[in-house]
N, C-alpha and C positions, 0 to 999 in steps of 0.2 A: 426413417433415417437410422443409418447404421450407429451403432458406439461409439465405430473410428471417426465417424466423420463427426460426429457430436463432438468428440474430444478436440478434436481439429479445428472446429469454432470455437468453443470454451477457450480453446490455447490463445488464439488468434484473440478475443474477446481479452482475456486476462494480460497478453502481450502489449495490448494498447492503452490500456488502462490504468496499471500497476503502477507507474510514477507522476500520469497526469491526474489533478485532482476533482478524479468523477467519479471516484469509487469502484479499484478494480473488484472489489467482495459482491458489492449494489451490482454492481453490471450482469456477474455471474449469477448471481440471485434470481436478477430481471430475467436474465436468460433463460435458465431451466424452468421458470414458471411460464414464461413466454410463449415457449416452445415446444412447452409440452413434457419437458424432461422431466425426473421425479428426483425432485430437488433432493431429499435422504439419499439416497442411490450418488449423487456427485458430489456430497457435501465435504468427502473428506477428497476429492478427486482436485474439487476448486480451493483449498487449502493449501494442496500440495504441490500445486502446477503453479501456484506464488512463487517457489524457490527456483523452478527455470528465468521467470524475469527477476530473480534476486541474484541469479547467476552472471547475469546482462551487467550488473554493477559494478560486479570483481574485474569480468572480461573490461567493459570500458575503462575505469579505472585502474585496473592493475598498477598501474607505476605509481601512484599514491598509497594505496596499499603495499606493494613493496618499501616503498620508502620509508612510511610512516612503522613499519617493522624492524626496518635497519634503526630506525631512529630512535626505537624504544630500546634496542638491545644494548645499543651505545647510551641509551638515560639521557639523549633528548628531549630538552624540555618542551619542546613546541610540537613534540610526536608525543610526549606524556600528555600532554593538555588535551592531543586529538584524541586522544584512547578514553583518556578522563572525561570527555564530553561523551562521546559516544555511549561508553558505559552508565553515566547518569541520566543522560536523555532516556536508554532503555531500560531503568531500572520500573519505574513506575510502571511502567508494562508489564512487568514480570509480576509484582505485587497485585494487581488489580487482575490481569488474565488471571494468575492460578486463582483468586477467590472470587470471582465471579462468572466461570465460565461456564457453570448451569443457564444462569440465565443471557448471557453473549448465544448459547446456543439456539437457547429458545427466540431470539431477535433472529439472528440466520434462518430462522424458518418463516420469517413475516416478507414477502416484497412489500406490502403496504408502509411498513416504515421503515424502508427504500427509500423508495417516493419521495414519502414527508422529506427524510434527512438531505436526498438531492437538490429540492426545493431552498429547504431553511441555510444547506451550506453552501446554496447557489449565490441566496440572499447576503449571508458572512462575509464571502467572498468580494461581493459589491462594495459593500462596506469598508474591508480593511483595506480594496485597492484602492478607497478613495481618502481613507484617514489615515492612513498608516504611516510613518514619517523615518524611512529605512535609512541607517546610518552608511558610511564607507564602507567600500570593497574591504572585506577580513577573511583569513582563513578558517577554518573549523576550528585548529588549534589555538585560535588567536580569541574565540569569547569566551565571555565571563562563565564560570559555574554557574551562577545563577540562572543565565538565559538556556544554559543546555538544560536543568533541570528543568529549567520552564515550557521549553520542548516538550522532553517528554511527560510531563504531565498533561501537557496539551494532545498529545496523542493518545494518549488512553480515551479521550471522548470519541476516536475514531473506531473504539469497536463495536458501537452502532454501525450496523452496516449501512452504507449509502453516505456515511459522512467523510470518507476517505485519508483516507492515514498519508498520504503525500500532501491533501490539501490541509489537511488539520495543523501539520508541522511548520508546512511551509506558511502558512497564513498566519500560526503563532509564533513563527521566528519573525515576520514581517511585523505584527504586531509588535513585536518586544525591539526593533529596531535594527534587524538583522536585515540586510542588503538583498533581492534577490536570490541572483546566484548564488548567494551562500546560502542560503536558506532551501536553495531548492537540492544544490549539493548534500548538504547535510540531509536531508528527506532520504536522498539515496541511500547514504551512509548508515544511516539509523535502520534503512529498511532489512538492512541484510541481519543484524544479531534477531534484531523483533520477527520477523519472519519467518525464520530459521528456527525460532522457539515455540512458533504459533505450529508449523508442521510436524516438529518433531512430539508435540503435544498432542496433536491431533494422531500424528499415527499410532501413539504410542495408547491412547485410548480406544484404536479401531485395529488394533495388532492381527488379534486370533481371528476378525472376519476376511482378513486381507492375507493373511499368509493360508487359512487354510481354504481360500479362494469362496467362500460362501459371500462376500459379497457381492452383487451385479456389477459393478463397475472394478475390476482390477488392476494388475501391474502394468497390465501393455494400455491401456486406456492415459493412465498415469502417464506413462513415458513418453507416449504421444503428445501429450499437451504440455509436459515437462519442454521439451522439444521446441513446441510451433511457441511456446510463450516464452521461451528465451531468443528464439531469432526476434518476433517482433519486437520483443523489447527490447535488443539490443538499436533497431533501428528507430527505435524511439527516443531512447537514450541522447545518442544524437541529436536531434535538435529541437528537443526538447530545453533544453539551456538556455540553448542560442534565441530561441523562440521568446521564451516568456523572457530574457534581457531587455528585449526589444519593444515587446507589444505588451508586456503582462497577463493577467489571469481573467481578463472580463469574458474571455470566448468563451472558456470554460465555465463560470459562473453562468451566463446566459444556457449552454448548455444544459448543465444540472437542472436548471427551472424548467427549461421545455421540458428533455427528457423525462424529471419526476412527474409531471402534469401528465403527459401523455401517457406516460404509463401506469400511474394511477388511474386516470379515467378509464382506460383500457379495461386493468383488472375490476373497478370498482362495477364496471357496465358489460361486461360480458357474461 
């Protein structure tokens, strides 16, 4: 299998995954050990192909984010509140990645606790859609400080890879009595600063393999998957909303269990 076409999947793989809560990282992980790929050789490749479906968010959204711009300029308080959430959901991210991203690495190298975290956030997931007691439709700008901060601290458990940083969020804003929709909104939202800080972190620690072309997987790999993982995720985007308003999270919970099982036994037996 050629690079390009590896990147091609990865993208496609990363595209589908990124805002639904099955762990786009766990998937890529599962992938390259799967497949045969050599997971160091994509590690900084599947980091960075995040910010094509981080790109998916801006594109659907745009007129939110315009607005919420115009509205800070003018000292809108209900665009200051969205700003003010968004910033405190991802602060705790920033604290905890920069001080413990030796060992966040050394988990990116396990698919075995993949696995486990698909299983056990398969099981969360079962859980919170059956206890969770989510209040009225609100806008992002519309909850408390408390709950966004409680967000993101609920998302730093997501850099276990396999526990999923859309389900982590979303499952803890549902916990804390945030609606759906808004919950799954806000996932988006939060994903572009976080994401955005995870690559530029990441490239900035793999600079002089990648610019002076010594590593196996390069720019045009990148841009490839940059590419196929913002078209799928923009049509995921899509309805993806509409979806879980309707049905909620249990496909995906059920999911996560099959999948870590099988892919556990897979690696554990072969």
């Amino acid at each position: 299998m050629t690079q390009t076409i590896t990147a091609v999947l990865l993208g496609i793989v990363e595209g589908l995954t990124e805002f639904v809560p099955v762990s786009s990282t766990g998937h890529l992980i599962l992938a390259t050990e799967l497949f045969g790929f050599d997971a160091d050789a994509w590690k900084v490749f599947n980091v960075v192909i995040q910010l094509g479906a981080i790109l998916a968010v801006v594109v659907q959204y745009w007129r939110t984010f315009w607005a919420v711009g115009l509205g800070i300029l003018r000292l809108e308080p209900i665009s200051l509140a969205f700003l003010r959430n968004i910033l405190l959901a991802f602060a705790p991210s920033v604290a905890v990645g920069l001080a413990a991203k030796k060992y966040i690495d050394v988990l990116l190298g396990s698919p075995l606790v993949v696995c486990a975290a698909l299983i056990v956030g398969g099981i969360a997931i079962l859980i919170i859609e059956r206890t969770a007691k989510p209040g009225p439709p609100s806008g992002i700008g519309q909850l408390p400080a408390r709950q966004a901060l409680g967000v993101g601290l609920i998302q730093c458990v997501s850099m276990i890879p396999g526990i999923s940083r859309s389900g982590a969020t979303i499952m803890g804003a549902m916990a804390m009595g945030i609606e759906r929709r808004t919950a799954a909104e806000f996932s988006f939202f939060l994903a572009v600063p976080t994401m955005l800080g995870a690559t530029v972190l990441e490239l900035h620690d793999n600079k002089d393999a990648l610019m002076n072309g010594a590593g196996p997987v390069g720019w045009s790999e990148i841009g490839i998957g940059f590419v196929v993982s913002f078209v799928v995720a923009l049509a995921v985007i899509k309805g993806f909303v509409a979806y879980v308003s309707r049905h909620g999270f249990k496909p995906f919970a059920w999911y996560r269990i099959v999948a870590g099982l099988v892919a556990g036994a897979f690696l554990l037996l072969r």
